[in-house]
DRENKE-706498 format. One line per 3 residues: number of its first residue (from 1); their letters; for each residue z, y, x of C-alpha. Coordinates in steps of 0.25 Angstrom, whole numbers. Last residue first. Example, Ala and Ser with C-alpha at 12.3 -4.5 7.8 and 13.67 -1.06 7.14 Angstrom:
REM residues 2
2	SA	29:-4:55  31:-18:49 $
END
This chain:
REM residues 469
469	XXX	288:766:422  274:767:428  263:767:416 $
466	XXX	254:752:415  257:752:402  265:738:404 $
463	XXX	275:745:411  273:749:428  284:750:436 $
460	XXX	284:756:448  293:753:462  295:765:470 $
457	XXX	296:768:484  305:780:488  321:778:489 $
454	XXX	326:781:475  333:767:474  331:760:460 $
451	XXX	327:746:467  313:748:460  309:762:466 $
448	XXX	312:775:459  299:785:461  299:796:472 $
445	XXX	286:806:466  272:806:474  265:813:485 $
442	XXX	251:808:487  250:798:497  240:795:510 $
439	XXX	250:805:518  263:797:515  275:802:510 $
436	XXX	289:798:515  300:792:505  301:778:515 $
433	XXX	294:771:503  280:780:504  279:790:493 $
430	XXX	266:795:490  260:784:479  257:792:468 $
427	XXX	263:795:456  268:785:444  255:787:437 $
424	XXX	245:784:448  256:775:454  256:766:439 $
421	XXX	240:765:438  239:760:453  250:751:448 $
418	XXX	242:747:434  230:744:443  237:736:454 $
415	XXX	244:727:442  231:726:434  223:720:448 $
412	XXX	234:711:451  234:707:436  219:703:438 $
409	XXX	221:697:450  230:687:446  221:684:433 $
406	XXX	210:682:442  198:692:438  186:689:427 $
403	XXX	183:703:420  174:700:407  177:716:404 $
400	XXX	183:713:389  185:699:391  193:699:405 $
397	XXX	196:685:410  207:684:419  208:672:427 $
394	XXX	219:664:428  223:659:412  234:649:415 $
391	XXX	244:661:412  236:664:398  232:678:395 $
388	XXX	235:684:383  232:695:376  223:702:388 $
385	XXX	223:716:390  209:724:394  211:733:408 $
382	XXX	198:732:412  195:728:425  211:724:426 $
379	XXX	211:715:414  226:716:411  231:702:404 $
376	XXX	237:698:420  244:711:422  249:713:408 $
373	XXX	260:722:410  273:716:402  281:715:416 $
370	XXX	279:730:420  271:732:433  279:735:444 $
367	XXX	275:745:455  279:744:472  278:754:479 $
364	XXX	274:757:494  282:765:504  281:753:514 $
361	XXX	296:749:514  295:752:497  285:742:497 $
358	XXX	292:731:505  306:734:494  298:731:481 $
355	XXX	288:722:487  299:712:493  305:713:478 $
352	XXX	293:711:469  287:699:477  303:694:475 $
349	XXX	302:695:460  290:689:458  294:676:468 $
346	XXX	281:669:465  288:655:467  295:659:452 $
343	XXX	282:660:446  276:648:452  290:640:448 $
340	XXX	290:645:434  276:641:433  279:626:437 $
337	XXX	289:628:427  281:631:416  271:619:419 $
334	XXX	283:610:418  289:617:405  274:617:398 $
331	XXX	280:610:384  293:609:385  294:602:370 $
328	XXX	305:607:360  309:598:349  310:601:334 $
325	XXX	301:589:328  288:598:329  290:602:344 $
322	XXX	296:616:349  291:621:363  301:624:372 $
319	XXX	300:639:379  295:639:393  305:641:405 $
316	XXX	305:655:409  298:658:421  290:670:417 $
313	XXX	303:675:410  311:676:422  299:681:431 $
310	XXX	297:695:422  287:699:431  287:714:435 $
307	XXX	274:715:440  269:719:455  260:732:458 $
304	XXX	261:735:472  259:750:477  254:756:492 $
301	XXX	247:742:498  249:734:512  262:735:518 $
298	XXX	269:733:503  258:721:501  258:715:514 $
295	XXX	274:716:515  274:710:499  265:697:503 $
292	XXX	271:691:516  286:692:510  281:685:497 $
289	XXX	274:674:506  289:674:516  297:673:504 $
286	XXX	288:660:498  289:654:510  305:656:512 $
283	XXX	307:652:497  299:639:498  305:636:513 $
280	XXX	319:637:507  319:629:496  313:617:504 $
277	XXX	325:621:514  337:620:500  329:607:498 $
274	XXX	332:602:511  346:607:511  349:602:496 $
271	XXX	345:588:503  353:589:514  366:592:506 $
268	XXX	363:582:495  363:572:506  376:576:512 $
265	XXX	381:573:498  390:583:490  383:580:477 $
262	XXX	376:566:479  361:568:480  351:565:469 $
259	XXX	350:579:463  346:583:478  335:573:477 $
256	XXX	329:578:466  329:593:473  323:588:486 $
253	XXX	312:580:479  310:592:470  309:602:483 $
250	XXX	299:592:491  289:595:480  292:609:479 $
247	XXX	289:611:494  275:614:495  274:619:480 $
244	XXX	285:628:483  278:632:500  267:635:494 $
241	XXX	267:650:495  258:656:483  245:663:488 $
238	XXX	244:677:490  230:682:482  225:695:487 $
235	XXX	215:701:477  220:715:480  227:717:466 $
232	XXX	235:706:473  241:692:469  251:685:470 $
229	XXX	259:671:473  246:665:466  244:654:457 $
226	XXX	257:661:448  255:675:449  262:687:455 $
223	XXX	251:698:454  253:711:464  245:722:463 $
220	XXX	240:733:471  241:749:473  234:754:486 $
217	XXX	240:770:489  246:763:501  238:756:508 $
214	XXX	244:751:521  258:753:516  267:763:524 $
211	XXX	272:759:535  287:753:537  297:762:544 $
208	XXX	312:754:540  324:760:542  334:747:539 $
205	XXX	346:746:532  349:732:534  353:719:528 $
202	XXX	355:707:537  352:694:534  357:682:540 $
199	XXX	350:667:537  357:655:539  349:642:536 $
196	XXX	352:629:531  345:631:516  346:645:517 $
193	XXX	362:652:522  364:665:523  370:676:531 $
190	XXX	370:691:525  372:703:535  374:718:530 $
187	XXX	371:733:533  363:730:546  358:746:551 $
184	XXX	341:746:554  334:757:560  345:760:572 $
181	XXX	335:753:581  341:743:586  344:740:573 $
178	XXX	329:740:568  327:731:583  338:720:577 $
175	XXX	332:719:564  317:717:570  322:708:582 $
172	XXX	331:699:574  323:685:577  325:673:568 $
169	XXX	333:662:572  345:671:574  356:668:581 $
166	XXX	371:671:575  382:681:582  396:681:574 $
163	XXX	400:674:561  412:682:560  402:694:556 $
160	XXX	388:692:559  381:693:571  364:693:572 $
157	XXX	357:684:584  342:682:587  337:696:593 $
154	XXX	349:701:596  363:705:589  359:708:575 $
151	XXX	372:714:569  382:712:560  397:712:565 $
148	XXX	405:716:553  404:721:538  393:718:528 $
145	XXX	391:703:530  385:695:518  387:680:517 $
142	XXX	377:668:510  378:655:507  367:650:493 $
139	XXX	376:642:487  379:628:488  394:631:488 $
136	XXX	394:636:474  397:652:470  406:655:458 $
133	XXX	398:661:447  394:675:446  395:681:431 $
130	XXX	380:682:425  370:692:428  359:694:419 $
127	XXX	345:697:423  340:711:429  347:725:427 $
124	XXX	362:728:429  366:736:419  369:727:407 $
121	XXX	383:726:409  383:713:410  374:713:421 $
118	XXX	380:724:427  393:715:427  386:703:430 $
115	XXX	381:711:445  394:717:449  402:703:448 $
112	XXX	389:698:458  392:711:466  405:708:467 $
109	XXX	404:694:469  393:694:481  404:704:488 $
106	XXX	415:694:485  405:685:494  400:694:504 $
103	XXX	415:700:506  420:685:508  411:684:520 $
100	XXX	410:697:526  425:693:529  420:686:539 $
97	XXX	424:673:539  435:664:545  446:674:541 $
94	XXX	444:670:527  450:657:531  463:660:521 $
91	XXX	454:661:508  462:660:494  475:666:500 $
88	XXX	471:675:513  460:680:504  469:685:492 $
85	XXX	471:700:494  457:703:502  451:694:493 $
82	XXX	455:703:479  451:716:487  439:711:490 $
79	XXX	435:709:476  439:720:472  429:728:483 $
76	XXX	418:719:477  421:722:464  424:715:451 $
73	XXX	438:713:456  444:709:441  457:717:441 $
70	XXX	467:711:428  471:723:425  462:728:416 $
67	XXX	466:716:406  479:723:403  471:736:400 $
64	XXX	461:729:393  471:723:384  478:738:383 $
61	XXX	465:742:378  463:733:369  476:733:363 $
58	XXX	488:724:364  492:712:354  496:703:364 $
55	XXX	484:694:362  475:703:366  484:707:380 $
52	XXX	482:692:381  468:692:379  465:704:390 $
49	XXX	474:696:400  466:684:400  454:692:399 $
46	XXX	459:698:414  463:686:419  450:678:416 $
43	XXX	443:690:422  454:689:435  450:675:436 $
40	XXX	435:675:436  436:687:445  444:680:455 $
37	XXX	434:666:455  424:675:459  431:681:470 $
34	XXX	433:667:475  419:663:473  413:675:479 $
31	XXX	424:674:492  421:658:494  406:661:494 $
28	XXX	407:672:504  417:662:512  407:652:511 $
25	XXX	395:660:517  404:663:529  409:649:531 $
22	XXX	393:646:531  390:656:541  403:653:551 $
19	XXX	398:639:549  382:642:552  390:650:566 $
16	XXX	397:635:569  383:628:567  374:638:575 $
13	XXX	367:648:569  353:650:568  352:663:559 $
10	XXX	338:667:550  337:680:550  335:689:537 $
7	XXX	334:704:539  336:713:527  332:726:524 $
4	XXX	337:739:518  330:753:518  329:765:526 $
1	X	316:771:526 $
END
């Protein structure tokens, strides 16, 4: 099945390569703001041009005539236009870089100019989009190749455009043996910086032959809590990683003495480095527990049942209580925001994500239980409803069947139910994820999968009801 992939290695380069890298990061910088600066000026331009042609009395349509033609590049192929035609003037060193560089950055624009106006429009699904704002020199650095000299050389060293051949601290064996093997074509290279460290990633079209899952008519489900990263239909309990709480301490003190430090300073620069490496570790543990759990789940079992957790809302700040005399107290912030920050360490959103993609490679699907199903008011012996069931409540309590159950478990439990429930009416499981059948499955028809793409695999969801959508 051919399907995209990226391979991440981290780079050792030596202190003139890590120039050449940061030059090229800041020339992608340097191209997004110069192109945003343009459209800022052609759109004051246009509405100038539209309330003079008001003023003088003409029509609407002959005012937005006149404003037509002012051109606003709104496009990336515009946008190159215009740097190609004023480069030499407002960036005579452009010949230092590649000029990968300055299209990564006016590429970034365009599809950041693309995304408000979807948003506007109303078409483009999701949160709001605003205008992109101008880009500061504190951040994150990063450049896309798409043309040039990129390839994996050997076992430690990859080559870049401009920037030439780079050692690896990581091997390249797996990447460079799928090239080697005419299984894998590179269609781009992005460079990066994380606190001090360079990181190249290369995106691929790859022909992946992964098995199929171990179990694959087994339907379980996932429970994201708040004591525990998750927890199965199975009774498997996955542990949170403690690398926040083991570095949160030591994050605050980094964080207060940052404020402290002169703007500009060396100091402040060493400090924002340390912190930027507390930062670091956290996300990397937390990545690595995440990875860990979604491969044994898509390797191990046919159909995961996740919810579809409305996060925003979950960890919105807590509403001010009104006093007698017309002030508001926060009462409960604190406690709030330690919740916030356990829901938040979860990564919902990214659990979803690796499953989505992992399950597809294994020919496994992957259901979503509409956000207003009551996965943790469900009894799942008897299926009685709860009213209300308090957060600090832990143990569910059944008092029509007198069914004691971990309140985790118990929604893990309704989830797997309500997604066996969904397949039996959906069809059954037949299809693996490379479009092939598979002898333990009955046949079943092709279903949309979450990304919108009609390549086998699917993603279900399931409303309140419990009735596939």
């Amino acid at each position: 099945m051919p399907v995209h992939q990226a391979f991440r290695f981290e780079l050792d380069p030596s202190d003139r390569t890590r120039s050449a890298l940061a030059s090229h990061c800041g020339a992608s910088r340097f191209a997004y703001n110069w192109g945003l600066g343009l459209v800022n000026e052609r759109i004051e331009r246009r509405d100038r041009a539209r309330s003079e042609a008001l003023k003088e009395l003409l029509s609407d349509d002959e005012a937005e005539e006149l404003a037509r033609r002012v051109e606003v590049p709104w496009t990336l192929p515009a946008l190159r236009r215009e740097w190609n035609r004023d480069k030499h003037v407002v960036a005579p060193w452009w010949k230092e870089n590649s000029k990968e560089s300055y299209s990564s950055g006016l590429d970034a624009l365009a599809r950041a100019l693309k995304n408000f106006s979807e948003s506007k429009r109303g078409t483009r699904t999701g949160a709001s989009v605003g205008f992109p704002h101008k880009k500061k020199r504190w951040a994150r650095r990063s450049c896309r190749f798409t043309t040039g000299a990129i390839a994996v050389v050997d076992d430690r060293h990859v080559q870049l455009p401009r920037v030439g051949t780079i050692r690896t601290k990581e091997p390249t064996v797996k990447l460079r043996r799928l090239l080697d093997r005419g299984r894998a074509r590179i269609l781009s290279a992005t460079i990066s910086e994380e606190a001090g460290r360079w990181f190249a990633s290369f995106t691929c079209e790859v022909e992946r032959e992964d098995p199929t899952a171990t179990q694959p008519t087994a339907v379980v489900g996932i429970d994201l809590g708040v004591k525990h990263l998750a927890v199965v239909s199975t009774g498997e309990v996955v542990e949170r990683p403690t690398a926040l709480s083991r570095y949160e301490r030591r994050m605050r003190r980094l964080g207060r003495e940052l404020s402290r430090r002169q703007k500009g300073s060396r100091r402040r620069a060493r400090t924002r480095a340390r912190l930027a490496r507390c930062h670091r570790k956290v996300t990397n543990t937390r990545r690595d527990v995440l990875h860990q759990l979604t491969t044994r789940l898509a390797t191990t079992y046919g159909t995961v049942v996740v919810e579809d957790l409305h996060v925003r809302g979950m960890t919105a700040a807590p509403k001010p209580a009104e006093n007698g005399d017309g002030s508001y107290a926060h009462n409960g912030a604190r406690r709030k925001a330690g919740l916030n920050r356990a829901i938040l360490d979860a990564s919902p959103a990214e659990l979803r994500r690796q499953l989505t993609y992992k399950l597809i490679w294994h020919g496994g699907d992957l259901v979503v239980a509409d956000r207003w199903f009551p996965s943790s008011k469900t009894c799942s012996a008897c299926g009685e409803v709860k009213a209300k069931l308090p957060l600090a409540e832990r143990t569910y309590r059944c008092e029509h069947c007198d069914l004691v159950v971990d309140r985790d478990l118990n929604a893990a439990l309704n989830l797997a139910a309500y997604g066996r429930r969904v397949v039996a009416v959906s069809g059954t499981e037949t299809q693996n994820a490379r479009g092939g059948g598979h002898p333990r499955l009955r046949p079943k028809p092709p279903v949309k999968r979450e990304d919108g793409s009609g390549q086998p695999g699917r993603t279900v969801t399931v409303s309140s009801q419990g009735e596939a959508a």
